[in-house]
N, C-alpha and C positions, 0 to 999 in steps of 0.2 A: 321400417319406413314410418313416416310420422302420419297425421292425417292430413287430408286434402288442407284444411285451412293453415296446419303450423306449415306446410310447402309454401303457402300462399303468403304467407306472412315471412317466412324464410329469403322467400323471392322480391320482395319489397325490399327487406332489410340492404339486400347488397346493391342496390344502387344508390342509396340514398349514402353510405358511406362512396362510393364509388364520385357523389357528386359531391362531397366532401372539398376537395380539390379546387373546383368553381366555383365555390361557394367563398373559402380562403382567398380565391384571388379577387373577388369581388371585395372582401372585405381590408384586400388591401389596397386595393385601389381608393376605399374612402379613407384609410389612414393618411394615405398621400396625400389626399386632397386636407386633409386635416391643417400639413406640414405647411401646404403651399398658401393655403389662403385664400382669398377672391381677390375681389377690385375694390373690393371695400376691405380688407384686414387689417388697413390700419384703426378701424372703427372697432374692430372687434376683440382688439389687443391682440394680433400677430398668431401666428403657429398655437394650434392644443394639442401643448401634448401631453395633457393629462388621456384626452379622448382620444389622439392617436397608439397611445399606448394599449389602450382597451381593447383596442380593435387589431391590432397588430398582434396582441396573446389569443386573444379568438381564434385567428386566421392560423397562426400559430397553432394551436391545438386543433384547429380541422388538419392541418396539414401532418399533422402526428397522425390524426387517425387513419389518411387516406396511404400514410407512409412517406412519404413524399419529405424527409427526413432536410434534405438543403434549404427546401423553402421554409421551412418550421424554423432554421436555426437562423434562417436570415431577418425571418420575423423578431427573432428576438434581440437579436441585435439590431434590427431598428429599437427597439423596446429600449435598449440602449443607450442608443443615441438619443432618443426624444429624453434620457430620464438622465444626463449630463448635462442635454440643455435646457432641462431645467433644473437643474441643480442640486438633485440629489445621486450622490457619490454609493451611496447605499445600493439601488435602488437598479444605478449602471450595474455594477459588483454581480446581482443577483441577476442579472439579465443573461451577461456574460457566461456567467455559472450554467444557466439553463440554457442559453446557446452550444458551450460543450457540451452539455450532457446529452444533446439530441446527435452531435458530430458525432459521437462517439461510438455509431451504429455505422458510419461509415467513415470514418477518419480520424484514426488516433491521434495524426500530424495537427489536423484543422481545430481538434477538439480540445488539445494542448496550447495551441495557437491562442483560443478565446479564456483559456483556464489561467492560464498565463497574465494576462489582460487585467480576470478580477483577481488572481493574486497581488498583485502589485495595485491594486486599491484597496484590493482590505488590506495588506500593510501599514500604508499611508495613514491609514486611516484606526493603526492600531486594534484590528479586529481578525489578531491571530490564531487563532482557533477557527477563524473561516479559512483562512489561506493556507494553514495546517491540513485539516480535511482536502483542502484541494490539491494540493502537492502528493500527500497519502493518495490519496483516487486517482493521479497519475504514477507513480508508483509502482500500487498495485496493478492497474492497466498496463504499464512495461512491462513488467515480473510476468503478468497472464500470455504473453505477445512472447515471453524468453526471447526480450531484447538483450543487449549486451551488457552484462553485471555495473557498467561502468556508469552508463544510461541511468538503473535502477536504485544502482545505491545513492548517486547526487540525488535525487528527486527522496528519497527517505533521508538522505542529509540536511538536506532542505525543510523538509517538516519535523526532523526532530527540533533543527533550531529555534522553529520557532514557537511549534508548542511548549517549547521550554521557557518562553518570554509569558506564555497564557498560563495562568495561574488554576486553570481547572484541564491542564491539559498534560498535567504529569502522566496520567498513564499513558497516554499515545506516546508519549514525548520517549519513555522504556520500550514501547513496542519499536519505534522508527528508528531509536537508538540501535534495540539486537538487532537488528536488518541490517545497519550498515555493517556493524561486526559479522556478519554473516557474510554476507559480499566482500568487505574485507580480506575476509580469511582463504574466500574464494581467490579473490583477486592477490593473494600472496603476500598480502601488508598482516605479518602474522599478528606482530607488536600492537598496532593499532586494535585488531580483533581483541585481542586477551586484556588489552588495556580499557575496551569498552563492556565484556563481560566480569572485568574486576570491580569495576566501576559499577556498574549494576548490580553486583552481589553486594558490594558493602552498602550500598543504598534500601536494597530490599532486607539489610539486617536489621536496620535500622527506624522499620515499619513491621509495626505486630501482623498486618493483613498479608503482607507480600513477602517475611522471613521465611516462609518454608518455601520457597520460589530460589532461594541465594544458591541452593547448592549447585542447583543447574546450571547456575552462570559459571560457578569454581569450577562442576564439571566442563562443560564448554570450554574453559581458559587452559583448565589443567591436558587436554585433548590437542590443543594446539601449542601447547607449550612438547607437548609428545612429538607432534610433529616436525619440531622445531631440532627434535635429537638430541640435546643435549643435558644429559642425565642429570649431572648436578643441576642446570637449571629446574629440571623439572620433580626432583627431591625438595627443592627447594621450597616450590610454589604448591605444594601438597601436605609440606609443615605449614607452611603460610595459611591457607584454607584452615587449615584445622584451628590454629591459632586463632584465625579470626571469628570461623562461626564451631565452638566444641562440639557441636552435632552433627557435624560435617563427616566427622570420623568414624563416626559409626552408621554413617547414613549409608543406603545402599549404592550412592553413585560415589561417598567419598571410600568407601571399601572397596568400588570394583577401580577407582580412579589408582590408588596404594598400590592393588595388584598389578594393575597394568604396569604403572611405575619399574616392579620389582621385574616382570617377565623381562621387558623393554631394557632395563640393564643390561638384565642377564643377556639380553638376547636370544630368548626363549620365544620362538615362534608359537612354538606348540602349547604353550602356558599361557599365552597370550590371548590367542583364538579360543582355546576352550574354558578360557571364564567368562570370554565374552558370550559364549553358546550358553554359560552355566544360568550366566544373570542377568542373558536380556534374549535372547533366541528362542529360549524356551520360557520364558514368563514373559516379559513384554518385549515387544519389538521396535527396535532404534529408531526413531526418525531420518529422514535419507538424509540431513544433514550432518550429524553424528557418525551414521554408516561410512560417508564421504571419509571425513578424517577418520577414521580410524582405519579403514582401510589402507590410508595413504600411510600411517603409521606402522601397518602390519608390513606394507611393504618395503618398509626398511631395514626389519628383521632377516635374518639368512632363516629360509626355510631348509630342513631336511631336503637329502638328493630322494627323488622319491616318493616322498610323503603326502600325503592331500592337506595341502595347507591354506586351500582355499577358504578365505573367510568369509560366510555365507549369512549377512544379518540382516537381509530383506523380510 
C-alpha cells in the first residue's frame, strides 16, 4: 500500500479524468458557436475556423482520455469539415486519418468509412504514400479480424498500386505486392501467385541490398508450381531459377526445391517428407505459409498402406 498522501493524490487523479468528458463537451459547444457566429458575423468575417478547429482537437483529446472514443472521432471530423471549408485539402486528409484511427477501437466498418474519405484526397492530390499507408493499415486491420482473403488481398492490391506511383515507396510497394501473391495462392489463382513471386525475384536480383532475398521468391514460385502437379512444368521453372540467379542452385532452398522436384516425380512420398524433416524441421522451422503448400503438395503423393506419412513442419 502506498502512503496516505500518494492515496490522496491517487483519489484526486480519477475524477479529474472522469470529468474529462464535461469538460469536452463544454468545449464543443464553443466550437459551435465559433461555426454559427452572432448577430454581428458579418462584422467579423463569418465562421473561425482556424479557432473552431483548436477547440474541436482539445475536446477531441479530452474525449480520448475519458475514452469515450465516438465523440473524439466526431470531433475530428468536424476538424474536417471546418478545414474544407477552409480550404485546405491537406489538412481535411489528416483529420479524416485521425478520425479513423480513434473508430478503430470500436468499428472497423466506421473506421474504414473515414480512411476511405482521406484516401481518395490524398489521391487527388497526388500524395501516395499517404493513401498507401492507409490502405496497408486497413489491410493489416482485415488480415488481424481473419476477414475473407478476398476483403484482404483488394486492400494490399490497392496499396501496392499505388505505392508503386510513390517513388520512395518501393519497398512497401514488394511487401503489398507478396501479400497479394500469398492470398492469391490461397485463393487458387496459382499463375497470378508465381507470376508475382517471379516478378519479385528478378527484381530483387537486380538490387545488391535485396539479391539474397530472390531465392525465397523462386522458392515460393517453385512450391506452387509443385502444387500445380505438373512435373515438366515444374522441372522446367527450377532450370529457369537456376539460370536466372546461378546461386540459387546451390543455395539451401534451391537444393531442397531440386529435391523436392525429383521425390514429386517420382512419387516418392517418403523422399519427400524426410528432406523436408532433414532441412527445415530440424534446423529451421517453415513459416505456416510454406507448411500450407507443401502440405497440399504432399497430399498429392500416394502415401505407403501403412506407413506414417504424416507431414509434421509446425
Amino acid at each position: 500500500f502506498g502512503s496516505s498522501r500518494e492515496l490522496l493524490h491517487a483519489g484526486r487523479a480519477l475524477p479529474s479524468v472522469a470529468r474529462m468528458g464535461d469538460s469536452a463537451r463544454n468545449l464543443v459547444k464553443q466550437a459551435d458557436q465559433k461555426l454559427k457566429g452572432g448577430l454581428f458575423s458579418f462584422l467579423t468575417g463569418g465562421p473561425k475556423y482556424d479557432e473552431a478547429i483548436d477547440l474541436y482537437q482539445q475536446a477531441a483529446n479530452q474525449f480520448k482520455l475519458s475514452k469515450e472514443w465516438q465523440e473524439a472521432a466526431n470531433c475530428f471530423t468536424q476538424c474536417a469539415h471546418c478545414a474544407k471549408a477552409s480550404g485546405s485539402s491537406t489538412d481535411e486528409a489528416n483529420f479524416l486519418q485521425e478520425a479513423g484511427n480513434v473508430l478503430k477501437r470500436i468499428s472497423s466498418a466506421e473506421a474504414v468509412e473515414q480512411y476511405e474519405k482521406a484516401i481518395s484526397i490524398y489521391n487527388a492530390g497526388g500524395r501516395f504514400q499517404n493513401s498507401g499507408k492507409l490502405l496497408l493499415t486497413i489491410a493489416e486491420m482485415y488480415e488481424a479480424e481473419r476477414l475473407q482473403h478476398k476483403e484482404v488481398k483488394e486492400y494490399y492490391k490497392r496499396a501496392a498500386e499505388v505505392f508503386e506511383l510513390d517513388d520512395h515507396g518501393k519497398s512497401n510497394f514488394t511487401k503489398c505486392n507478396l501479400k497479394v501473391a500469398e492470398y492469391a495462392a490461397q485463393d487458387g489463382d496459382l499463375q497470378e501467385a508465381i507470376r508475382i513471386f517471379e516478378s519479385e525475384g528478378e527484381k530483387a536480383l537486380q538490387n545488391n541490398l535485396l539479391q539474397y532475398g530472390a531465392k525465397d521468391h523462386f522458392f515460393r514460385a517453385g512450391i506452387l508450381h509443385l502444387v500445380g502437379g505438373d512435373t515438366v512444368t515444374v522441372n522446367l521453372a527450377v532450370e529457369k531459377y537456376r539460370n536466372m540467379d546461378p546461386r540459387f542452385a546451390s543455395s539451401r532452398e534451391g537444393e531442397l526445391l531440386g529435391a523436392l522436384a525429383e521425390a514429386f516425380e517420382a512419387r516418392d512420398v517418403e523422399a519427400f517428407v524426410d528432406k523436408l524433416r532433414q532441412d527445415y524441421d530440424t534446423i529451421t522451422k517453415l513459416d505456416a505459409w510454406k507448411t500450407e503448400f507443401l502440405v497440399k503438395v504432399k497430399d498429392q503423393l500416394q502415401a505407403p498402406e501403412g506407413a506414417d506419412g504424416e507431414l509434421d513442419l509446425t
